[in-house]
C-alpha positions as a Markdown table, in Angstrom:
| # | Residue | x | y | z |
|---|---|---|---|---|
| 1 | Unk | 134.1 | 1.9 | 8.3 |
| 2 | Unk | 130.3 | 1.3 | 8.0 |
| 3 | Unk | 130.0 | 4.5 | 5.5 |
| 4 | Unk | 132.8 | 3.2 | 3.7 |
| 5 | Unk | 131.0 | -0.5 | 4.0 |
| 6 | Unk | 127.9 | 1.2 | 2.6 |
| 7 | Unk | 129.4 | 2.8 | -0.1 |
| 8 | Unk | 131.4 | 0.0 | -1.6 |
| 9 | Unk | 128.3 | -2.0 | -1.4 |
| 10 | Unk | 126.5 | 0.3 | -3.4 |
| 11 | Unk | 129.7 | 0.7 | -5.9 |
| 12 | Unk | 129.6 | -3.6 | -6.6 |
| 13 | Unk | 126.1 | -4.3 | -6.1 |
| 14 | Unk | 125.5 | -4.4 | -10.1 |
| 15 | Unk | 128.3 | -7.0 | -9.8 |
| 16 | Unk | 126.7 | -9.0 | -7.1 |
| 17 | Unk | 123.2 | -9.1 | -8.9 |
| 18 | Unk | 124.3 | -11.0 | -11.7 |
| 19 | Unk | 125.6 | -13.7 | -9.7 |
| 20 | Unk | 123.0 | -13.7 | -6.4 |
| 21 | Unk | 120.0 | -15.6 | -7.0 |
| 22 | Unk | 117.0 | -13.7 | -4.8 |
| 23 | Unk | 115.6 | -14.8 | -2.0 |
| 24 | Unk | 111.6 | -15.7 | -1.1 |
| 25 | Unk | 111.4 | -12.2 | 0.1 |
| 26 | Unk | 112.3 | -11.5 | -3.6 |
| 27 | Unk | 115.1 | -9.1 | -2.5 |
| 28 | Unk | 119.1 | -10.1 | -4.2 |
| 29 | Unk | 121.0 | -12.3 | -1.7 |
| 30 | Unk | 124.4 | -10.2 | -1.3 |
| 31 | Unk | 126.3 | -12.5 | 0.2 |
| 32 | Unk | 129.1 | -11.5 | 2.2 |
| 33 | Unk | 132.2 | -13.5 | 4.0 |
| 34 | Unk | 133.6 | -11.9 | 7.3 |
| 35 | Unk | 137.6 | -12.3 | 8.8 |
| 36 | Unk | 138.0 | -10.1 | 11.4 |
| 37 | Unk | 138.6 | -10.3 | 15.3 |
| 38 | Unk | 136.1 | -7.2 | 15.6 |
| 39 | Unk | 134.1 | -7.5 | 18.4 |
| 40 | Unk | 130.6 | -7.3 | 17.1 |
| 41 | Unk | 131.1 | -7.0 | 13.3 |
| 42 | Unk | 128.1 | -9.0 | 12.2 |
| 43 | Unk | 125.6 | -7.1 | 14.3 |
| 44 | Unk | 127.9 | -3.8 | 13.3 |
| 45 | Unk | 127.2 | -4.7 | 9.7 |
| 46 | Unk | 124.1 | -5.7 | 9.8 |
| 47 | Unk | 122.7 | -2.5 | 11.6 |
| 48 | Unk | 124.7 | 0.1 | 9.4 |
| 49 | Unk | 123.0 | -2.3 | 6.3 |
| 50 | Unk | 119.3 | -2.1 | 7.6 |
| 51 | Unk | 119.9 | 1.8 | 7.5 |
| 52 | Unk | 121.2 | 2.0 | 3.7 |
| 53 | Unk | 119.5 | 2.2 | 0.6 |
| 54 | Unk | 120.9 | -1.4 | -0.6 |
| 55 | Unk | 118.2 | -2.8 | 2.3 |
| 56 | Unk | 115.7 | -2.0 | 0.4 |
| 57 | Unk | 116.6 | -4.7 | -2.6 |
| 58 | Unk | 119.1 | -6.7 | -1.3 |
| 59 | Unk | 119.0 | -9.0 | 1.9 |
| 60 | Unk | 122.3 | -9.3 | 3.7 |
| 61 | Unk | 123.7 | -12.8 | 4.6 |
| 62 | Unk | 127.1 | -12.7 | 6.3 |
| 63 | Unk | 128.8 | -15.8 | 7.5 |
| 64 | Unk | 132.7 | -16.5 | 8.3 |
| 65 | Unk | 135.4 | -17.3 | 6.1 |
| 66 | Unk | 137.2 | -19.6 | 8.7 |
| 67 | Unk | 137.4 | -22.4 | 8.8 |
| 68 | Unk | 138.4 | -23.1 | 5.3 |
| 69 | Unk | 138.0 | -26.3 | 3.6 |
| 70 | Unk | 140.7 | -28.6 | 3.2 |
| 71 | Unk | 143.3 | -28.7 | 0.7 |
| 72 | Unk | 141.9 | -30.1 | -2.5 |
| 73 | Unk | 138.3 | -29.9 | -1.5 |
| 74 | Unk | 136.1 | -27.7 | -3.7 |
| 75 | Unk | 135.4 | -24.5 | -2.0 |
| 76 | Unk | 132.7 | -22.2 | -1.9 |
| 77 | Unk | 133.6 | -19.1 | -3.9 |
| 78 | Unk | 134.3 | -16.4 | -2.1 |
| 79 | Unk | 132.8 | -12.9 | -3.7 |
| 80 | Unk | 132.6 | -10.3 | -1.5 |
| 81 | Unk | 135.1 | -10.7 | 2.2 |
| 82 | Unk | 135.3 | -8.1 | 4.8 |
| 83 | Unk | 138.2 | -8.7 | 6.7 |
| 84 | Unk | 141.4 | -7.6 | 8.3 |
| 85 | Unk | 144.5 | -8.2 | 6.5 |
| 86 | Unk | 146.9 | -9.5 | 8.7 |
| 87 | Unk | 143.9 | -12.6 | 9.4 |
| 88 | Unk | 142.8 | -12.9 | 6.4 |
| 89 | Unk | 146.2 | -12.7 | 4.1 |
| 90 | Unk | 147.4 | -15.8 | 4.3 |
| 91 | Unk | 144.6 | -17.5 | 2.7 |
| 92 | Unk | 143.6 | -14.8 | 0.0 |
| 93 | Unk | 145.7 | -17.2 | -3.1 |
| 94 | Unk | 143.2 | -20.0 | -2.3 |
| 95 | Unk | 140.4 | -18.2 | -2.3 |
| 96 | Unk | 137.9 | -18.6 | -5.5 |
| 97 | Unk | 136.0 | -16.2 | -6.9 |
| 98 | Unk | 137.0 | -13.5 | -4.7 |
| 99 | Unk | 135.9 | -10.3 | -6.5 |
| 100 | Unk | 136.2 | -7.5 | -3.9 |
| 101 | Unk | 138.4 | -7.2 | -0.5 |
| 102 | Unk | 136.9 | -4.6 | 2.0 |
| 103 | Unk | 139.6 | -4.2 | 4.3 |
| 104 | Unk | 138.8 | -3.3 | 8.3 |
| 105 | Unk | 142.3 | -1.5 | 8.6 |
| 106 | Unk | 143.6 | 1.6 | 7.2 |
| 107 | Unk | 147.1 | -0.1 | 5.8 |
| 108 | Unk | 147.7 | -3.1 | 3.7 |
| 109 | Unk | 151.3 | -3.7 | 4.1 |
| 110 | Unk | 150.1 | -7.3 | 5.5 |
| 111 | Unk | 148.8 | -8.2 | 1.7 |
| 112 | Unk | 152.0 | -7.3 | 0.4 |
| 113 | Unk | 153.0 | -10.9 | -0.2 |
| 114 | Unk | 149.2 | -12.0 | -2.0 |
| 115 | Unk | 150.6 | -12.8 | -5.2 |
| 116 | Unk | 146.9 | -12.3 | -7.0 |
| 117 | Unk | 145.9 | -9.4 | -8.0 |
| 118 | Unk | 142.7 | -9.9 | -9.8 |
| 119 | Unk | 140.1 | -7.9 | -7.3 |
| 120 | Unk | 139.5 | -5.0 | -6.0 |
| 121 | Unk | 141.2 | -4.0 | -2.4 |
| 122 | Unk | 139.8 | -1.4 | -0.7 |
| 123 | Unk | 140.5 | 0.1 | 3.0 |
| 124 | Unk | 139.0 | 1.7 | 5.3 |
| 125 | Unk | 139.9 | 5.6 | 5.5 |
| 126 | Unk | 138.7 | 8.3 | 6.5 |
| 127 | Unk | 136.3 | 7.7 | 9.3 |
| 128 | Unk | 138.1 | 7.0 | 12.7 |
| 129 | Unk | 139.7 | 10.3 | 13.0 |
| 130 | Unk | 138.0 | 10.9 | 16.8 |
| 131 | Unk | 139.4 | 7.6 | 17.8 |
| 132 | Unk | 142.8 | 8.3 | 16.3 |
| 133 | Unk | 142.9 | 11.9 | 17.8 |
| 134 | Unk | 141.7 | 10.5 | 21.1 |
| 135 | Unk | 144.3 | 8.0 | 21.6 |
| 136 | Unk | 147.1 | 10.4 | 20.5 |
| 137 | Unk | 146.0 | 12.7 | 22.8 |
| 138 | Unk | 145.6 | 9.9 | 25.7 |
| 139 | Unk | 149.3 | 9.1 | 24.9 |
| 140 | Unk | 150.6 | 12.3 | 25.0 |
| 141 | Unk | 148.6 | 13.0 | 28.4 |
| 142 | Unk | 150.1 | 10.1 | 29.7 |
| 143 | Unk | 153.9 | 10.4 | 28.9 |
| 144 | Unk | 153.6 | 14.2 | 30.7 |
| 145 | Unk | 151.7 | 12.3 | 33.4 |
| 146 | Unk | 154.4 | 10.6 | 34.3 |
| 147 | Unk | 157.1 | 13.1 | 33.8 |
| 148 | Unk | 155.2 | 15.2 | 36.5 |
| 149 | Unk | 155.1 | 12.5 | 38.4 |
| 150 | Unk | 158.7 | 11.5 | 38.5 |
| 151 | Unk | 159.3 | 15.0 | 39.5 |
């Protein structure tokens, strides 16, 4: 996810500069809204950032998306989100200014019912094939486990 993270980050950051003003270090504020019941995601992030080449002119900020303003109150727009979809879905019509979606989950199926479609989407692929292998095997282990044992 943090590749992917990295990657996409380099991919929008000519989008981001136009719109970030810099900060006193003189770096581009990229500033980044997080959804996701991740344990850990803003120290995640911010240790996969420190080791990309985007550190180097651009200072991360990260803060939550929730909670959102009221109804009818002027919001904060929203360019870049990191989130998971099934959290985050729900809210993605209201949001304003919402450029780019970096998913935490490999589907989308929960965003089916977003009726915007002006950003970009994309989901994380590609880089949790140990985990996936290890709990496949772990569940296979288990169901002959317990055939052996009801032997």
């Amino acid at each position: 996810m943090l590749r992917s993270l990295s990657s996409r980050l380099s991919w929008s950051r000519r989008a981001m500069a136009t719109s970030s003003p810099k900060s006193e270090s003189s770096k581009m504020l990229l500033r980044v809204k997080v959804c996701s019941d991740i344990d850990d995601i803003h120290r995640l992030v911010q240790d996969a950032f420190k080791t990309s080449s985007l550190s180097q002119k651009h200072e991360l900020v990260l803060s939550d998306l929730f909670p959102l303003p009221d109804a009818g109150s002027e919001s904060e727009p929203v360019e870049i989100l990191l989130a998971d979809p099934g959290k985050v879905g729900p809210h993605l019509d209201s949001l304003t200014g919402l450029k780019w979606l970096q998913s935490t989950w490999a589907g989308i199926n929960s965003l089916a019912n977003v009726k915007r479609r002006d950003f970009t989407c994309t989901r994380l692929a590609g880089c949790m094939g140990q985990q996936m292998s290890e709990y496949v095997f772990g569940a296979i282990f288990s169901e002959d486990w317990f055939k052996l044992k009801n032997e």
